[in-house]
N, C-alpha and C positions, 0 to 999 in steps of 0.2 A: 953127775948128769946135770945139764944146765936146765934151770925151767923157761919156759918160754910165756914170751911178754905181750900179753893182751894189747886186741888190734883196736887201736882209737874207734867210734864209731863218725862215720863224717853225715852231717845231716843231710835228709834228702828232701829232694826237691820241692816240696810241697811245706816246707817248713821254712817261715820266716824267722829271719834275724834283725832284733829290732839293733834301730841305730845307735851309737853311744849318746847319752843326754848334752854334749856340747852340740852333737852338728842339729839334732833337734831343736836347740836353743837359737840355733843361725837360721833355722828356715820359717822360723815363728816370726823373725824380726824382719826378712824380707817379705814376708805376705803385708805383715802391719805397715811397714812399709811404702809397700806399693799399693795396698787398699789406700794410704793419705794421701799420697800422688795423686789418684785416682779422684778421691773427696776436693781435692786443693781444685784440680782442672774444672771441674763440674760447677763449682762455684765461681770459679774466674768466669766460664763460660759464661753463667748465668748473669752474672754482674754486669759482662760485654753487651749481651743481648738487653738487657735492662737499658743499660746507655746508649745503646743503638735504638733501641723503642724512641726512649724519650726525643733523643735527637729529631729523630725520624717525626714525631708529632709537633715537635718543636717547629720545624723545620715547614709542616702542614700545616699550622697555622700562620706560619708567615706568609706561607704561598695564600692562603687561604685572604689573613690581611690585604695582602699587596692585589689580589684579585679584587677583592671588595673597592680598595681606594682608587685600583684604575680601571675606566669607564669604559665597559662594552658595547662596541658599535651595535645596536639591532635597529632593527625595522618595527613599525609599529601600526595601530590603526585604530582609530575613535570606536569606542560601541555606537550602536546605530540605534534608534529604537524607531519601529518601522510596524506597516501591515505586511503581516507575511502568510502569501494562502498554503494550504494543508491538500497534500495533493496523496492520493493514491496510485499506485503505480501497477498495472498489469501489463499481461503478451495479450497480439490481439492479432487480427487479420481482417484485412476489409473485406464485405461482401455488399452484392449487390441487394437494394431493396426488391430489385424483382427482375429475374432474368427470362426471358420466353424465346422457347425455340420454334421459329415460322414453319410451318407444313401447310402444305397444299390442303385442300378439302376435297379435289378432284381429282381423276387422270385424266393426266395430259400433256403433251409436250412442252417443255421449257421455253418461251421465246424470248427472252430478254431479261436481265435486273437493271432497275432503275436506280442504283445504286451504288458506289464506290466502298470497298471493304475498307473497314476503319471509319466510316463517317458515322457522325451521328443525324439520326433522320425525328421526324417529328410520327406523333401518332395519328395515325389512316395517312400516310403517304402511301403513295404504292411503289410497293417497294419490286415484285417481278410479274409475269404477264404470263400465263397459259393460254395456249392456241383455243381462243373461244368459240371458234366455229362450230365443233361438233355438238355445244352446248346452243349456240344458235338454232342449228338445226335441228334440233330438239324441241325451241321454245316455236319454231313453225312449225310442225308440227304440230304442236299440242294445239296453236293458234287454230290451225286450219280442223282437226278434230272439237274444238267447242265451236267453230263457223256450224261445220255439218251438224251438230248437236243439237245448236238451237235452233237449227232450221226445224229439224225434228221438234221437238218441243214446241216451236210453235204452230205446226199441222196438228200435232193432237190439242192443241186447246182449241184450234178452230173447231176439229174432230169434236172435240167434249162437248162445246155451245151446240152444235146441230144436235149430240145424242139428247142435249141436255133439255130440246125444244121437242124431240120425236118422243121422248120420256115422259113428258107434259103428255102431249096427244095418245097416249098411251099406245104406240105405235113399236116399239119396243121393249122387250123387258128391262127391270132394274139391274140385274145381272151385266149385262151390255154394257148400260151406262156405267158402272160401278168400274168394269174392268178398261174404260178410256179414263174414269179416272185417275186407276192406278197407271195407264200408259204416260200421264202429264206428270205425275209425280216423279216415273223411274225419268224420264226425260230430266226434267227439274236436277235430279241426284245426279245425272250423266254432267248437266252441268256445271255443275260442283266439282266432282272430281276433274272434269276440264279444266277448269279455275287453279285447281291444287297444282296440277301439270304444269299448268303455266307458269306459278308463282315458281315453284321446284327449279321449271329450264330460266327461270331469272336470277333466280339465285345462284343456280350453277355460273351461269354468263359472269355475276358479281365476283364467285371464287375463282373466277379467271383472271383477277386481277385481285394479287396479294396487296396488304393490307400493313403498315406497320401497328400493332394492336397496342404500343407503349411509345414511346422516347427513352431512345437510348442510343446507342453507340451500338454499331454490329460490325458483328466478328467476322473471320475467313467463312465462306459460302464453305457449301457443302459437294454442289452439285456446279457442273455448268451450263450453261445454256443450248438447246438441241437437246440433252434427255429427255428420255419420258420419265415421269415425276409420278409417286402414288400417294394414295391417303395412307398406304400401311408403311411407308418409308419411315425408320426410326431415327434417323438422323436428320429429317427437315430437310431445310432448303439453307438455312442462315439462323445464328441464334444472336437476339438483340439483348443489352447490359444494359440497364437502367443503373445512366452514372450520377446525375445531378436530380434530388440528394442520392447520397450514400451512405451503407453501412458498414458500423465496423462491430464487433464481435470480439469481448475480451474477457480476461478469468482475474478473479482476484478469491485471496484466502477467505476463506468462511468469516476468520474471526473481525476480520474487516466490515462485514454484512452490516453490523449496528450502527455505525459510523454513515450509514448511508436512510436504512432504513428508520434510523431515530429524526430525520432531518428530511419533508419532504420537498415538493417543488421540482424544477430539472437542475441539475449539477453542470458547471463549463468541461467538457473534455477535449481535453487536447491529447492529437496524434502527432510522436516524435517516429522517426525515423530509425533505423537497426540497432546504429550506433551510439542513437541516445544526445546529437549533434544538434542536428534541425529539427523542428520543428516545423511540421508540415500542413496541419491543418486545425482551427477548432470548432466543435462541435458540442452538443448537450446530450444529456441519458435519456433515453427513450422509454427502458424499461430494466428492470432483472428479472431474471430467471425464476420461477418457483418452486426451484427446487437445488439442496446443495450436492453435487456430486460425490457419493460415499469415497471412491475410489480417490482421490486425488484431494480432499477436503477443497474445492473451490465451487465458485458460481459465477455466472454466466451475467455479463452485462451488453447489453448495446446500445450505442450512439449512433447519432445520427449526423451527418455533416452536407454543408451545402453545394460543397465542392464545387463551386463556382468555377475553379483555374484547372480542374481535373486531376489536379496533384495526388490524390487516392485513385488507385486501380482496382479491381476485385482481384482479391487472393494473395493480396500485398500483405507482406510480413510489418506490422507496424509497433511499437510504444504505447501505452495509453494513459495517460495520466488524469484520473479524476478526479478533481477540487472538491472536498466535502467540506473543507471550513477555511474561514479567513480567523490568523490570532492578532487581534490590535494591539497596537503599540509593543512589541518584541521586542526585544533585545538582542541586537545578532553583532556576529564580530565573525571574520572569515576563519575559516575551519583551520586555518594552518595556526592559529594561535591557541589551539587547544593540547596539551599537552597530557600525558599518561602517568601516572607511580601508582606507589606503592598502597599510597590514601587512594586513588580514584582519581580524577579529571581534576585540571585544574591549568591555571594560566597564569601569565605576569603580567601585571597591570604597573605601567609605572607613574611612580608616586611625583607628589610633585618637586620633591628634592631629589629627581633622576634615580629614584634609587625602584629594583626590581620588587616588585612584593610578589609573595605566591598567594593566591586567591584560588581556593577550591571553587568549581562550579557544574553543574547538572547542564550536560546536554539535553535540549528538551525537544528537539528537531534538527534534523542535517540534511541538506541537498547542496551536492555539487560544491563550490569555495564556501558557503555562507552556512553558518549555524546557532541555531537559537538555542541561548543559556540562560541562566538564572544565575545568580550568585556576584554580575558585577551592577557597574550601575549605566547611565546610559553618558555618552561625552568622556568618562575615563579610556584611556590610550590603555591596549592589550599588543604587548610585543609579539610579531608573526614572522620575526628573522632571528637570527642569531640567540634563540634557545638555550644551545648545547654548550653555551657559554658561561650561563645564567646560575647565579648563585641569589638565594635570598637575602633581599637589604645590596644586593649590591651596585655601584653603579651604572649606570647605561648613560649611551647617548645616540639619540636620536638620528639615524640616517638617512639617505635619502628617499628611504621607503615611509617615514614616518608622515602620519598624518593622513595615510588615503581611508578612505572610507569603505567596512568591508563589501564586497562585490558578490552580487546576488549569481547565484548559480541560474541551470534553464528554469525557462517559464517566468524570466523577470521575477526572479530570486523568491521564487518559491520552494516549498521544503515539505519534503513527505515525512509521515510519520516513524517515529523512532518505535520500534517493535517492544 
């Protein structure tokens, strides 16, 4: 009987079979391999980039050179040293020094204005006329009531003399006569209050004929002529603007306050216009406020102007700029020659071998093209064109902007203060 031949066992799947040690030995030598490839590129790389820097800086400072040795056309312009005034700038609005609205003092019917709307009229013109007759007719009366009066009044003093001779003869009692006294006296009081009636119906006649009580300019009427007109009428007849002088009415910051109140006397104010253009009128400070507004931190100034040309209107939206110091001898150079970095302010002054220098300097005021600095001197040229061109030490030349003198902003190159 044959035996039978045990079955191989074949390995299962979870069981590895390691490699034979040559093809291990060939995947060892391609990693080492390709990891020095790897090492070789990264340094080539490195060495590329390294040679490209230097070129690259190489290549920067020749630019750099060849900028320096050719000359960049700019513009330029003298420091100036000057007086230059110190001006505060608020919003303001004009108002009039005293506005009154005309009302009758009587009723009575309307008969005429002696006046053209928009004109300016003087104070006591008369300005419209109520129908004075009923006021007439009142003051005769009253007339003819103190005629009869004193006629009475003087019957009883005749009356008195006789009681006052029958008094004597004792022909009379004291009683009698006491009581003609008292008839001369009410008589006397009758005429008094006659006198009041009168003076009343004259004065009425007077309030028949309005009055301008100021100088001013008056506005659109209220009423026209033919109504009847009352004393309780709350809109008047006409309201007059007292325009020459005039005021204006402006706000500035609290911390501004000292700047004014450290320095007394009256300060020049000048009124510009919306846009900050014209220039429309000057005037001086009147007064300020006393008190600072919590809500909004400011306070309250007014000026006063003579407005001779009328050029302020009430309720006009104006500028106000108030002068509280003049700085002597300044130094200013127009605002486009100041420049910004990394240090702070500063400019290019050029030297006198055309070369740009950079000069740090302190704004100390700016208004409009002109700005007062510190840090150059006065007569040195500060370049105010071609900037962006500018490297330090480097050439420049003079174009046809060089040489002007800088140019005062408004108010005849005045400059408010730098906050």
């Amino acid at each position: 009987m044959a035996q039978r031949q045990p079955e191989l066992e074949t390995p299962g799947p979870d069981i590895h079979v390691a490699p034979p040690p040559e093809e291990r030995g060939r995947h060892t030598r391609n990693r080492n391999i390709a990891i020095g490839v790897v090492v070789v590129v990264i340094v080539l790389l490195v060495v590329f980039l390294r040679h490209r820097a230097a070129n690259q800086a190489k290549q920067a400072q020749s630019a750099a050179a060849a900028t320096r040795d050719r000359a960049v056309p700019v513009s330029a312009a003298p420091v100036v040293a000057r007086d230059v005034p110190v001006y505060l700038d608020g919003l303001g609005n004009v108002n009039a020094l005293n506005t009154v609205t005309v009302k009758t003092r009587i009723d009575g019917q309307l008969l005429r204005f002696n006046f053209q709307e928009g004109q300016t009229v003087r104070a006591g013109a008369e300005l419209a006329v109520i129908d004075p007759r009923p006021s007439e007719a009142t003051l005769a009366q009253a007339e003819a009531a103190r005629f009869r009066d004193a006629a009475t009044l003087e019957n009883n003093k005749h009356d008195l003399q006789r009681f006052a001779d029958l008094y004597k003869a004792g022909v009379i009692p004291q009683q009698q006569y006491n009581t003609q006294q008292s008839a001369v006296q009410v008589s006397e009081g009758t005429i008094k209050a006659d006198d009041a009636q009168i003076q009343q119906a004259r004065l009425n006649i007077d309030y028949c004929h309005i009055k301008a009580p100021i100088t001013g300019r008056v506005g659109i009427r209220n009423v026209d002529p033919g109504n009847m007109v009352h004393a309780a009428d709350a809109n008047g007849l006409v309201v007059i603007t007292e325009m020459q002088p005039i005021a204006v009415l402006f706000t500035l910051p609290e911390d501004q306050l000292p700047a004014i109140t450290r320095r007394g006397g009256s300060f020049p104010v000048e009124a510009w216009s919306r846009d900050n253009t014209t220039k429309i009128a000057t005037g001086r400070l009147l007064t300020i406020d006393n008190q600072i507004d919590p809500n909004t931190g400011t306070f309250r100034c007014k000026a006063v102007f003579d407005n001779a040309d009328g050029a302020l209107f009430p309720n006009q939206f104006i500028n106000a700029r108030l002068q509280v110091d003049v700085r002597r001898h300044a130094l200013t150079i127009p605002s486009a020659a100041i420049q910004h970095g990394a240090q702070g302010t500063y400019v290019y002054v050029v030297a006198p071998d055309k070369t740009a220098e950079m000069r740090p300097v302190q704004v100390v005021l700016s208004e409009g093209t002109t700005s007062v600095v510190t840090g150059v001197n006065e007569g040195e040229q500060v370049v105010t064109d071609g900037t962006d061109k500018l490297q330090p030490h480097g050439k420049v030349e003079l174009g046809g902007g060089g040489g002007r003198a800088g140019g005062g902003g408004k108010g005849g190159g005045g400059a408010r203060k730098k906050p």
